[in-house]
C-alpha positions in Angstrom: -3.3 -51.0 -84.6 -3.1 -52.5 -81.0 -0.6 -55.2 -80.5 -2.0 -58.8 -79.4 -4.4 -59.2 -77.0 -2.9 -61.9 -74.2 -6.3 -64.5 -75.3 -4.3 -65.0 -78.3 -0.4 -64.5 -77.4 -0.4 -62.6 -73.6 -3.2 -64.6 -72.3 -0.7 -67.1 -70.9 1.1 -67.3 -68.1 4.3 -66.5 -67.1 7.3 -66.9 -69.7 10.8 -67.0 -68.2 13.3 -65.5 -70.7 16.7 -67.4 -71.0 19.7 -65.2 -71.2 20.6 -65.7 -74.5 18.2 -65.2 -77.6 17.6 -67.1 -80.5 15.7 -66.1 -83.8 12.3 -65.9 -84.1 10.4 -69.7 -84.7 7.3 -70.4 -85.6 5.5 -67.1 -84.8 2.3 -66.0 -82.7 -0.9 -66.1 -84.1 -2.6 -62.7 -85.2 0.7 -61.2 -84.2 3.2 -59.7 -87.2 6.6 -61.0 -87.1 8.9 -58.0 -86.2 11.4 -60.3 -87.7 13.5 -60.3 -84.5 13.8 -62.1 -81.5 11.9 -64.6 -79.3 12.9 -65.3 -75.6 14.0 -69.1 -75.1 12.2 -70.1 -72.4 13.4 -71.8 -69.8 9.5 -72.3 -67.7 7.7 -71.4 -64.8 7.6 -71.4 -61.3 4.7 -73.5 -60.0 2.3 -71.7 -57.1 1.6 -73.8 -54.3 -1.9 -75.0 -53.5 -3.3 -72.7 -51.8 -1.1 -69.8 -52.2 -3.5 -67.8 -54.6 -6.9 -69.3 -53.5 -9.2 -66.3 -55.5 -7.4 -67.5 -58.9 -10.1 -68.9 -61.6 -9.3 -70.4 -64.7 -12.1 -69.7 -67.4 -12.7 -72.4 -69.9 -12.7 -69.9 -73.2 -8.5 -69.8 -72.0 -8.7 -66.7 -70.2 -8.2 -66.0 -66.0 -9.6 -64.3 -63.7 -9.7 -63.6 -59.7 -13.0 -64.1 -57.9 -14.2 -60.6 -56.5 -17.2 -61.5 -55.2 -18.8 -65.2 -54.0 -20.8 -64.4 -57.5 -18.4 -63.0 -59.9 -15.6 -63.5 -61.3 -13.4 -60.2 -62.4 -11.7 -60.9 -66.0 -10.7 -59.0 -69.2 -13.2 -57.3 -71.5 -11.7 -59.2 -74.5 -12.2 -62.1 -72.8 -15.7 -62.1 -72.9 -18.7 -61.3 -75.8 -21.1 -58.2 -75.4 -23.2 -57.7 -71.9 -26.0 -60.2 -71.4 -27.0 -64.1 -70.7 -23.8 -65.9 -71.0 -24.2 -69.8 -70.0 -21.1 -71.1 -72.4 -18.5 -70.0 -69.6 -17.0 -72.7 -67.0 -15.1 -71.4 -64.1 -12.8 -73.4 -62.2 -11.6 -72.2 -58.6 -9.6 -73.6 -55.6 -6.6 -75.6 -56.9 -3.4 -75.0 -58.9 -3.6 -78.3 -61.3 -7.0 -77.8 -63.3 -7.2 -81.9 -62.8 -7.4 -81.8 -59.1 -10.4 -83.8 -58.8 -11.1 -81.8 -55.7 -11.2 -78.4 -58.0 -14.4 -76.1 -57.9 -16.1 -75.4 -60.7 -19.3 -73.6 -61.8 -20.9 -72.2 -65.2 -22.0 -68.4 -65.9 -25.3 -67.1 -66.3 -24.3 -63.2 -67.0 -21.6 -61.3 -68.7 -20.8 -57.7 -68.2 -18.6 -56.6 -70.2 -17.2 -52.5 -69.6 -19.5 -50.2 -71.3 -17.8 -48.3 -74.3 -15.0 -51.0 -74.6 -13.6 -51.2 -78.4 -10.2 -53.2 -77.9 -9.0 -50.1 -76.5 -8.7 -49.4 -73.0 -11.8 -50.2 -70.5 -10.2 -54.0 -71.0 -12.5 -55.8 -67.7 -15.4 -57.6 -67.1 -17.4 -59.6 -64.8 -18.7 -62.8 -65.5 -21.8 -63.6 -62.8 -21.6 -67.7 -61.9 -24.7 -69.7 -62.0 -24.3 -69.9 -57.6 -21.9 -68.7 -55.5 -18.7 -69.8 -54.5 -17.7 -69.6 -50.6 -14.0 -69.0 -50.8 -11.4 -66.2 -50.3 -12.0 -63.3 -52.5 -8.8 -60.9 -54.2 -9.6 -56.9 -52.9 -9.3 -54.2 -56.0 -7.1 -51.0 -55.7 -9.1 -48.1 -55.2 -5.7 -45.8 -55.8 -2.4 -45.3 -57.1 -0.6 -46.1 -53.7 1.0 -49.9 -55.0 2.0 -48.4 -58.2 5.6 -48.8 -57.1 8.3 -51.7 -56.7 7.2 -55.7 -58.2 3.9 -56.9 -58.5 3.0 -60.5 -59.2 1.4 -62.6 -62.0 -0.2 -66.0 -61.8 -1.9 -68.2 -64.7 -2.5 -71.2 -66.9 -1.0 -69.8 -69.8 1.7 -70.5 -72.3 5.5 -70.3 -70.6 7.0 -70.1 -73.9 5.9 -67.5 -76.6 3.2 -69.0 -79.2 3.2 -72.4 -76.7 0.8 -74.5 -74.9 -1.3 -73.2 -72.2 -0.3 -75.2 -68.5 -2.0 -77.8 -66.6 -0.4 -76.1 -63.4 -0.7 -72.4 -62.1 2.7 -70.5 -62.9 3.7 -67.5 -61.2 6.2 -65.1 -61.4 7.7 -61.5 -60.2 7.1 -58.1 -62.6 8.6 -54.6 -62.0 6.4 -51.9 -62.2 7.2 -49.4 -65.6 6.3 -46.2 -66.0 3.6 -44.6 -68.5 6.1 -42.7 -70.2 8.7 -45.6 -70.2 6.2 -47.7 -71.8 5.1 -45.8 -74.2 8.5 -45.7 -75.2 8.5 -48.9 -76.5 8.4 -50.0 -80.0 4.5 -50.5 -81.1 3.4 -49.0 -77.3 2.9 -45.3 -78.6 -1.0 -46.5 -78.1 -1.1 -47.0 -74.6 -3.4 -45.2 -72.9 -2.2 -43.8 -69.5 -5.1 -44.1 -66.3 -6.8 -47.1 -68.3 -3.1 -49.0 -68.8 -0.5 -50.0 -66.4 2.9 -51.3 -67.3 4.9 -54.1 -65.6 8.1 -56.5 -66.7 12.0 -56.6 -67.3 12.8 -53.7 -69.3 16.2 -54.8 -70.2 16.6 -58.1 -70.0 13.3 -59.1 -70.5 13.0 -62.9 -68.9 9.7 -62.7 -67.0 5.9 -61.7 -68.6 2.5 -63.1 -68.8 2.0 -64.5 -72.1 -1.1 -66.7 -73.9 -3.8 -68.1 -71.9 -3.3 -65.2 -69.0 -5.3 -62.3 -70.0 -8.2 -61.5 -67.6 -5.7 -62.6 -64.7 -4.9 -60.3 -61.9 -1.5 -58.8 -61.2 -1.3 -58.1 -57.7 0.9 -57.5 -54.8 0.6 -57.4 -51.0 -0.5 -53.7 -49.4 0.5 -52.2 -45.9 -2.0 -54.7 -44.2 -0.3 -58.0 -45.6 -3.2 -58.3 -47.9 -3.0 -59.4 -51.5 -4.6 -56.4 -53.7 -5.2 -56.3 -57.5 -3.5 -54.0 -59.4 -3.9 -54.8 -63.0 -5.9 -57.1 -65.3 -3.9 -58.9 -68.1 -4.3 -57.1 -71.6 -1.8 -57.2 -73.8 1.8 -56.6 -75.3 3.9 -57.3 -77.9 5.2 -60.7 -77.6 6.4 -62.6 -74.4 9.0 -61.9 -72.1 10.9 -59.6 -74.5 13.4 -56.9 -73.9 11.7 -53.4 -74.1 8.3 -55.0 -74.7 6.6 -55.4 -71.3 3.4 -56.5 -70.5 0.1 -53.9 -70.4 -2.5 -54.4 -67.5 -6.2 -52.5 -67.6 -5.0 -50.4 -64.6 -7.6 -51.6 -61.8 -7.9 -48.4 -59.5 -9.0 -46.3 -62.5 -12.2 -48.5 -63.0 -12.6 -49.4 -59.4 -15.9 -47.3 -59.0 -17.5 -48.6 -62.4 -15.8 -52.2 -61.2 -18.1 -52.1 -57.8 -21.0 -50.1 -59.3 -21.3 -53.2 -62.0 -21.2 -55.4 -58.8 -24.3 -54.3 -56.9 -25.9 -54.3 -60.3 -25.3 -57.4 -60.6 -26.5 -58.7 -57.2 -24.4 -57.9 -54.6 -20.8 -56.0 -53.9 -17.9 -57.1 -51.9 -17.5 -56.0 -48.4 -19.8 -58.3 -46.2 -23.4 -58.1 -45.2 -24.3 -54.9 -43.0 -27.6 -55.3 -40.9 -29.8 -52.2 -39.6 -32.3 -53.4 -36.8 -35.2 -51.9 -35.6 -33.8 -50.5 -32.8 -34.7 -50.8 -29.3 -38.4 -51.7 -28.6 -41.5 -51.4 -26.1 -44.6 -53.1 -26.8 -47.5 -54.4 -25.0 -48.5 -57.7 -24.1 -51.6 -59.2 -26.1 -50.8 -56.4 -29.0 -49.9 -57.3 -32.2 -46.2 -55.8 -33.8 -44.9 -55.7 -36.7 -40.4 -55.0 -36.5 -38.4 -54.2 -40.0 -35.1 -54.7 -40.2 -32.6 -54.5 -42.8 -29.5 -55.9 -45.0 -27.1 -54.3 -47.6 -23.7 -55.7 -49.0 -23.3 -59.7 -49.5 -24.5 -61.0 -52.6 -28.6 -61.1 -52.8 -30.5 -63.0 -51.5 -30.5 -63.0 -48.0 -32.3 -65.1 -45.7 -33.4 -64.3 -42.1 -33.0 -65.8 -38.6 -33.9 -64.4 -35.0 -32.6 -65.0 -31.4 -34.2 -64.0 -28.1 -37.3 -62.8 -29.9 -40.7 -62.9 -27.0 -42.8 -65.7 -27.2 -45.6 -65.2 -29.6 -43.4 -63.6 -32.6 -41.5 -64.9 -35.5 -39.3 -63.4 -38.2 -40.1 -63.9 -42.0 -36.7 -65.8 -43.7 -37.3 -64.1 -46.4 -38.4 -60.8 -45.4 -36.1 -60.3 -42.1 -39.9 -59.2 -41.0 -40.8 -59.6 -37.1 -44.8 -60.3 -36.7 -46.9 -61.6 -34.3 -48.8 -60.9 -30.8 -46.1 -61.1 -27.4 -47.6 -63.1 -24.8 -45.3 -63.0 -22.3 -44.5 -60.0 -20.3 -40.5 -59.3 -20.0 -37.4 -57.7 -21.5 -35.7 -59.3 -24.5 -32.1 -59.1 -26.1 -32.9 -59.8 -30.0 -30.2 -60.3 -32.6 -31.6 -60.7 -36.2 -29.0 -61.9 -38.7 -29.2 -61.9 -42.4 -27.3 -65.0 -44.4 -26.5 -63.9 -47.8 -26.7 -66.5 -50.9 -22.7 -67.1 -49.8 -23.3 -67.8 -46.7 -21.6 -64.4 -45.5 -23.7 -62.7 -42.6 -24.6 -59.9 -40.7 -26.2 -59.3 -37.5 -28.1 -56.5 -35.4 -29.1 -56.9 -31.6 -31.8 -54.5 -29.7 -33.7 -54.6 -26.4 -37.5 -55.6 -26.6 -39.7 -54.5 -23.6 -42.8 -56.5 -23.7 -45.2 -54.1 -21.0 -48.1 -55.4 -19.0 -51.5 -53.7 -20.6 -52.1 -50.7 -19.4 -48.3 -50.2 -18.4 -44.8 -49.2 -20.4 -41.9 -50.1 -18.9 -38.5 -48.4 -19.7 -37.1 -49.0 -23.3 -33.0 -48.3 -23.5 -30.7 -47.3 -26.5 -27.1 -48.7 -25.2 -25.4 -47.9 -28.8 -22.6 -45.8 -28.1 -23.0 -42.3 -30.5 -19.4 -40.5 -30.6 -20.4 -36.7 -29.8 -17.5 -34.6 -31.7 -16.7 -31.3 -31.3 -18.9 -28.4 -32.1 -21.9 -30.4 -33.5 -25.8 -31.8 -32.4 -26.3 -35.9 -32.2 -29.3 -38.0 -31.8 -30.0 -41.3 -30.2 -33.6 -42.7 -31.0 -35.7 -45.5 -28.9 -38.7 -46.4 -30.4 -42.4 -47.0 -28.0 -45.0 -48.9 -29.8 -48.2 -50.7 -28.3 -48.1 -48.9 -25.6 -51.8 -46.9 -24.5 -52.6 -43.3 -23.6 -50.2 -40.5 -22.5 -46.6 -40.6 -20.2 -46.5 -39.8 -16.6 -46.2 -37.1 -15.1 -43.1 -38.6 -13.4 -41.1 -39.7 -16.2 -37.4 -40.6 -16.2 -34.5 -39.8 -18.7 -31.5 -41.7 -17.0 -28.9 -40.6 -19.1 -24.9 -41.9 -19.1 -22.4 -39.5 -21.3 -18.7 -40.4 -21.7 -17.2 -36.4 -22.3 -13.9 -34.8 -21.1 -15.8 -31.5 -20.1 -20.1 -31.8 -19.4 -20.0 -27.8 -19.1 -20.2 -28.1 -22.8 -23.4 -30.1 -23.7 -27.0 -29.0 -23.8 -28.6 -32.0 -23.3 -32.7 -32.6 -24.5 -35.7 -35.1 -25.2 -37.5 -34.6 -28.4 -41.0 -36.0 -28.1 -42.5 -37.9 -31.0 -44.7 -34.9 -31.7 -41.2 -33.0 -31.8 -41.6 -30.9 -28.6 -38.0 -30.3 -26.7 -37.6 -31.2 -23.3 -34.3 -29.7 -22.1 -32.3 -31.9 -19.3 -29.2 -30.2 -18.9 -28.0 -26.7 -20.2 -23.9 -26.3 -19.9 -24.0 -27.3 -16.0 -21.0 -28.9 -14.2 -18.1 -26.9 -15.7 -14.9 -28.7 -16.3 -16.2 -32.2 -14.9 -16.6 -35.3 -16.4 -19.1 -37.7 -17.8 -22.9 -37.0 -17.4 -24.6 -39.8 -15.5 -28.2 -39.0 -14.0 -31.5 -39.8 -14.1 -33.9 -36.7 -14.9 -37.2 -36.6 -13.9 -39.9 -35.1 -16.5 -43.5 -34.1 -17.2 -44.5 -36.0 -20.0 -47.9 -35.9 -19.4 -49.2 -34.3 -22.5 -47.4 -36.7 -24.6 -48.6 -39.8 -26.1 -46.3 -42.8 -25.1 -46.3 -44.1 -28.7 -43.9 -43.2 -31.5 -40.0 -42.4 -31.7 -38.2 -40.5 -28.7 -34.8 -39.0 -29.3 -32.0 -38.0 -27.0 -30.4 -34.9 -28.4 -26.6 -33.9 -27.1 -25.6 -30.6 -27.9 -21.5 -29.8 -28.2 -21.8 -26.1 -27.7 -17.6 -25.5 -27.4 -14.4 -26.6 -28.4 -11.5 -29.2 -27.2 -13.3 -31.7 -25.6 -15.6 -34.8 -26.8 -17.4 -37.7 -26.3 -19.9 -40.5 -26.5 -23.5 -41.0 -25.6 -22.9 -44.5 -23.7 -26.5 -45.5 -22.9 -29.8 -44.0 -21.8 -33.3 -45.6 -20.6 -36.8 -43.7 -20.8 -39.5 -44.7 -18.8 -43.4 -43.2 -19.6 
């Protein structure tokens, strides 16, 4: 049988053990008496405001840390089974849960880990009813912090079998091995990967205890940024000698943990725009530009700078439509505003050709060129009539240690291969000219790439920029 979950004794916060021990009062619920000690606590140490910002305090007496503006990462016990949840209340951004100036918001969605039986697999996210713009607490994706003294914050008890706190308590745990901890009486069940092990072996002093499960334990990583380590779980008591608390280990679940994200609506890391890339059109002719978003939590809304006169972009859509009216060339940035109000943003060069004209369209999006491999920068020629000149132009800029090495190309739209430089200039540097081409049995329209061919070893570089004109 597993020893008490921290909702009903570890779900606390931090009990301080006093040096000397007493006998055992009035017991922990759901807990059997192993008719020995109980630390006598001497309290917590409060956080400062401020000092833990992604802490949440969930109203059925669990924690939690926000890992997205949308979700709130707890313990699997915490919660019921996976599905519509609108019972929970979060409350995020201050340590005394009366601060009228506290944040709070209800759930709408629980997912709790798949297979989880009160063994193991103890997390779950809890999806809030609308987002909450605030710091966020990172995951470990590996055993790298498993080391050294991590740290545990809550609202829960600070004695064993006491009342949960008004005010967020925090305190210092030492990391424990797997093997140490499943050394301990009643700890023969702990299941290594899945558990991690943290307190005072001997002494005891310093634990989570009721009120804290579902709260991180964390410490700070090479960057100076607070990571999570472990989810509160469960142990046998609080704050006792050779009884130390049990954390879901974080990294092991860390895929499932972001998977259950992006299910959900949207994953850590930001919002990531892909543009259109660079454009030529012609005047009078009607467009339509996709872009794209990824990361940030769903939905996104759209917005548009420097787009020609006679076009707009759908807010919901990120979709560019309309007929340009004004010849010219155009820096665009599209950005996409996720439902936290993180964004992203994308910019790209819009030609905008007289009819019967197309001017030159430029890719200025730096490509590294590594050793010993074939890379591709694409422009894109739309709206524009007929074929390219006879005198067309590939001005071309390179950044590489040693040009002798490149085979240099243009691949048509129709995929015919126009080569511009084959290995020539030896040991020089950079590539910066303007070749001159027949193009005159292609048609201007469609996707043109520049291909750069590393054909040695030792030396690399960048395409820096390059402009076709038809």
């Amino acid at each position: 049988m597993r020893h008490t979950l921290r909702t009903a004794l570890r779900v606390g916060v931090i009990a301080l053990l006093a040096a000397t021990m007493g006998a055992i009062g009035a017991g922990n619920p759901g807990q059997a008496s192993d008719g020995g000690v109980t630390p006598q606590v001497v309290g917590g140490v409060r956080a400062a405001q401020g000092e833990f910002p992604w802490m949440v305090r969930l109203s059925m007496g669990c924690g939690g840390a926000l890992y997205t503006p949308s979700l709130v990462l707890t313990a699997a016990h915490c919660v019921g089974a996976t599905g519509n949840n609108t019972s929970i209340t979060a409350t995020y951004g201050a340590v005394d849960l009366q601060d009228p100036a506290r944040i709070t918001r209800t759930s709408n969605y629980v997912y709790r880990a798949p297979g989880y039986n009160g063994d193991g697999k103890d997390w779950a996210l809890i999806r809030l009813s609308s987002p909450i713009s605030g710091p966020l607490l990172k995951i470990a994706t590996d055993t790298s912090l498993h080391s050294g003294t991590f740290t545990v914050a809550g609202w829960g008890a600070a004695t064993e079998g006491g009342a949960q706190q008004r005010y967020l308590l925090k305190a210092d745990v030492p990391f424990i091995t797997d093997t140490q901890c499943a050394s301990a009486s009643g700890y023969s069940g702990l299941i290594p990967n899945e558990e991690i092990c943290a307190g005072n072996w001997s002494a005891g002093g310093t634990d989570t205890c009721q009120g804290d499960s579902g709260g991180p334990m964390f410490k700070r990583n090479a960057a100076n940024e607070w990571v999570q380590v472990g989810i509160t779980s469960w142990g046998n008591g609080c704050a006792r000698p050779q009884q130390p608390g049990v954390y879901s280990e974080v990294r092991y679940f860390s895929t499932d943990i972001y998977n259950a994200a992006v299910s959900l609506g949207g994953a850590p890391g930001g919002v990531s725009v892909t543009g259109p890339g660079n454009q030529s059109t012609v005047v009078g002719t009607a467009v339509t530009v996709n872009s794209s978003a990824t990361g940030g939590t769903t939905p996104y809304t759209w917005s548009a700078t420097g787009l020609p006169p006679g076009t707009s972009i759908n807010a919901s859509t990120g979709q560019i439509t309309g007929t340009p009216t004004t010849v010219g060339t155009y820096t665009v940035t599209v950005k996409a505003t996720d439902a936290a109000g993180a964004s992203g943003t994308a910019t790209f060069t819009w030609v905008v050709n007289a009819v019967g004209g197309c001017g030159a369209v430029t890719n200025g999006t730096d490509v590294s060129i590594p050793d010993n491999t074939t890379v591709y920068s694409n422009v894109t020629v739309a709206g524009c009539s007929g074929n390219a000149s006879a005198t067309s132009t590939v001005e071309v800029h390179i950044v590489h240690t040693y040009k002798g090495d490149l085979i240099v190309s243009l691949v048509a739209p129709d995929g015919s291969t126009y080569v511009l430089a084959n290995r020539t200039g030896g040991s020089a540097d950079n590539i910066d000219t303007t070749y001159t081409v027949n193009l005159s049995s292609e048609a201007r329209n469609g996707t043109w790439r520049l291909k750069v061919q590393d054909a040695a070893t030792a030396d690399t570089g960048y395409i820096n920029s390059w402009t076709l004109t038809l």
